[in-house]
Each structure stands twice: as C-alpha cells, then as structure tokens.
C-alpha positions, 0 to 999 in steps of 0.5 A, a space after each residue: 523472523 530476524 537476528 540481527 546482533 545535482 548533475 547537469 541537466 540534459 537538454 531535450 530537443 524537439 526534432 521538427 522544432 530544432 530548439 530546445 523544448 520549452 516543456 522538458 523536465 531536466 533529465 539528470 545523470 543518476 536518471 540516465 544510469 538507472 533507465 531500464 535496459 529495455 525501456 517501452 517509449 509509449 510508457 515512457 511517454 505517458 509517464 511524463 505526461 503525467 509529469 507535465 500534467 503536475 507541474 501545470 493546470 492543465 495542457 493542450 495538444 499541441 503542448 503534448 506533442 512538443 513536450 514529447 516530440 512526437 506527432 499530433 496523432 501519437 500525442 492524441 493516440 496517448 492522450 485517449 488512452 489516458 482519457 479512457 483510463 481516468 487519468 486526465 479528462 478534457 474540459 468542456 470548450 477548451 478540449 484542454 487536458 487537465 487531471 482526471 479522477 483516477 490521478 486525483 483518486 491516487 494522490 489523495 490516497 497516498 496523501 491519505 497514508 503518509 497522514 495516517 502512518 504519521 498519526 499512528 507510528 507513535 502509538 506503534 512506537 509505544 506498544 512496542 516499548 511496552 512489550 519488546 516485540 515489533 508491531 506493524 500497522 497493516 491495511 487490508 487490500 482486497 485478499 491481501 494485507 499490506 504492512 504499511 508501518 512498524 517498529 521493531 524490537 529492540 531484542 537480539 532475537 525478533 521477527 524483522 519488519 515486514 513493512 513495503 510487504 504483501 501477504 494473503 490476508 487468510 494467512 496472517 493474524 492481521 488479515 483475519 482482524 482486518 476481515 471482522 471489519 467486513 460481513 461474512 458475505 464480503 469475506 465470501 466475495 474475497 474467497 468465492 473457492 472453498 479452498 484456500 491457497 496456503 503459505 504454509 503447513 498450519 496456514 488455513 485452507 478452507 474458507 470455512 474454517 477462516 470464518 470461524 475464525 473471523 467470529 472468534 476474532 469478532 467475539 474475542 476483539 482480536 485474531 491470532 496467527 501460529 506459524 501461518 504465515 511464517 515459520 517461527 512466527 506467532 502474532 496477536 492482531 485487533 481491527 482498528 476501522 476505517 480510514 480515508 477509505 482504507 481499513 486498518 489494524 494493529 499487529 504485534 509479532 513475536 517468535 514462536 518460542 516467546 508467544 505463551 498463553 500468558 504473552 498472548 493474554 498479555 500482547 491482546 491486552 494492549 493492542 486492545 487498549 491502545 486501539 481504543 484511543 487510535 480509533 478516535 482516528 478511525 470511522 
C-alpha cells in the first residue's frame, strides 16, 4: 500500500574480411553506456542473431558468421543450439535459418498482450472511477499471478500499482479467482505439497484449504484476500476467461481499513457486472 500526497553509430568490422559489416546493426552511444560490466559473448551472439533474424526472412551460414565475425564452426555451434531451442529452424533444400516456433511462439504473445491490455484498461479505468480503488488485470502463469495492467485511485491513501509484479498465485484474491478457471486436479499439479509457502502470517498454507476457497470463489463468482499478500491490503477478485492462450482476471484492492462488508459487497458487485460484458473478449 502507497501514500503518495540519435548518437552516431559504430561501425562493426569483420576481422578476417577488413571492411565494414554489411550485416551490422548500428550500435549506439546510449547502448555502448548500458553494456553489462560482465557481458557473456555467446549470449550476445545469439541475441543478435535473433536481431538479424527480424530484419530478414531468413539467413544463411555464411551470413551469420559475417554479421558476427566469428568463424563458420562458432556460427554453427550458435546457430544448433538455437535449432534445438526452437528458435529458428532450417528449410528443407536451402538449409536456410529462418524463424522457428519458439520465436513465433513468443511474439504472437506479447502481440497477444498489448491486444489485450488495450481492450480491457478502459474497462479498469471505469471500475476504478466508479469506486475510487485501483484495479489491476492480472493473468495467471503457472503458480504465480502477474499483474499485467491497472489503474490507480486517485485518493490520497491507496494501495500502489503492482503492474510488471509477480506473486504466488495462492497468496493473493486474483490467483484463487484465476484458479476457479482450472479443475481441482490442474490446481493439484500447480501444488503437487500439501504444504503451501507463505507471504505472509494470514497467507494460506495448506493446499486444502486453498481448494476451498477456490469452490467458494466458484460458488460465489469471486475470491477475496485479507493481508495475504500484503499488510494492510484487502482485495476483491472474479475470472474473466481465457484469452490467446492466457487466463485473466479483474482485481480491485484497497486498504484494509476501507474493506467493510458492505465495500466488499459493493467492489463483488462491479467486478461481476463489468466482467460480464469483458468477457465477450474472452473464451
């Protein structure tokens, strides 16, 4: 919870060639400032493979070992690792490199959720309106929540954005909301221990319990969080669905202090109106 009253570029030469690198991506002064201390070269390497691989349809060898002055059997080295990841693949009779399902795979979902945070965050910007709280958009990944959007209250005393923020699914009300969307036996396969690790003293520990609380939420269309995940923090959550292959839900939190009965009656109430029309969005 929160109270808050163009450089020039560098050439690249290949060392074997003596020129200029036809393949080189310009590198600039702001890139040069914030190279690592420690940098890994075969990291590196790969990394602007992947670069290279973005700006062409597909490469060859030859072209690799240029762009990044290595030799052929250091850019084939990369380059089967990179195959075996599913980063790129080869085509059939050229043995040209061109994008591979991994890299397609992870485009298309960031894609996905730039789509969906542009959708949706008028609909958080409205809920937050109509209840002076801040709202986020989370998506469950794996046993953990992300908070990919929100919107915070505009009051003086508010809980602070969590977005770019993970936490044990468990542990807050959008996880358990998020986990109505799954059977008992996927919830068992996220938790295969009884035992459950804690954020804090009222945080669940026991995987029974947590499926309890998941049928209440089923029962009820949304889930609930007291100082779970955080001290003074209390949040009302619902399901949204699925959406290019990601599961969602709606959360409004507020300070413990402000979370009555009649605030948590009040916050269920529009999470679960709005949600019905969101989910036109969602499968």
């Amino acid at each position: 919870m929160s109270e808050r009253t163009s450089s020039p570029a560098i050439d690249m030469t290949h060392p074997q060639l003596g020129g200029v690198n036809r393949y080189s991506s310009p590198v600039t002064t702001g890139e040069q400032a914030n190279r690592p201390q420690y940098p890994i070269e075969s990291v590196d390497n790969a990394l602007r493979i992947l670069l290279l691989l973005g700006e062409r349809r597909s490469i060859r060898l030859i072209d690799v070992s240029e762009y990044l002055g290595v030799a052929s059997s250091t850019a084939h080295r990369l380059m089967a690792m990179l195959v075996y990841r599913g980063f790129v693949r080869q085509q059939e009779g050229t043995r040209a490199y061109e994008p591979g399902p991994a890299l397609t795979t992870i485009a298309f979902s960031v894609l996905r959720q730039l789509d969906v945070r542009a959708r949706l965050h008028p609909y958080l910007e409205r809920i937050s309106a109509a209840l002076g709280e801040t709202v986020h958009l989370s998506r469950l990944d794996g046993a953990t929540v992300s908070f990919v959007d929100a919107v915070e209250s505009p009051r003086a005393v508010r809980v602070g954005s969590r977005l770019g923020k993970t936490m044990p699914a468990h542990c807050t009300s959008s996880g358990k909301a998020l986990m109505t969307l799954l059977d008992d036996d996927a919830i068992r396969v996220l938790y295969p221990s009884q035992k459950l690790p804690p954020l804090m003293p009222g945080s669940v520990t026991r995987r029974s319990v947590l499926l309890e609380q998941v049928a209440a939420a089923r029962r009820d269309g949304f889930a609930t969080s007291q100082e779970e995940s955080e001290e003074g923090v209390a949040s009302v959550s619902v399901p949204l669905g699925e959406y290019g292959g990601a599961r969602y839900a709606l959360n409004v939190a507020t300070p413990q202090g402000r979370m009555t009965d009649q605030a948590r009656t009040e916050i269920a109430e529009e999470l679960i109106s709005v949600a019905t029309e969101m989910r036109s969005y969602f499968i």
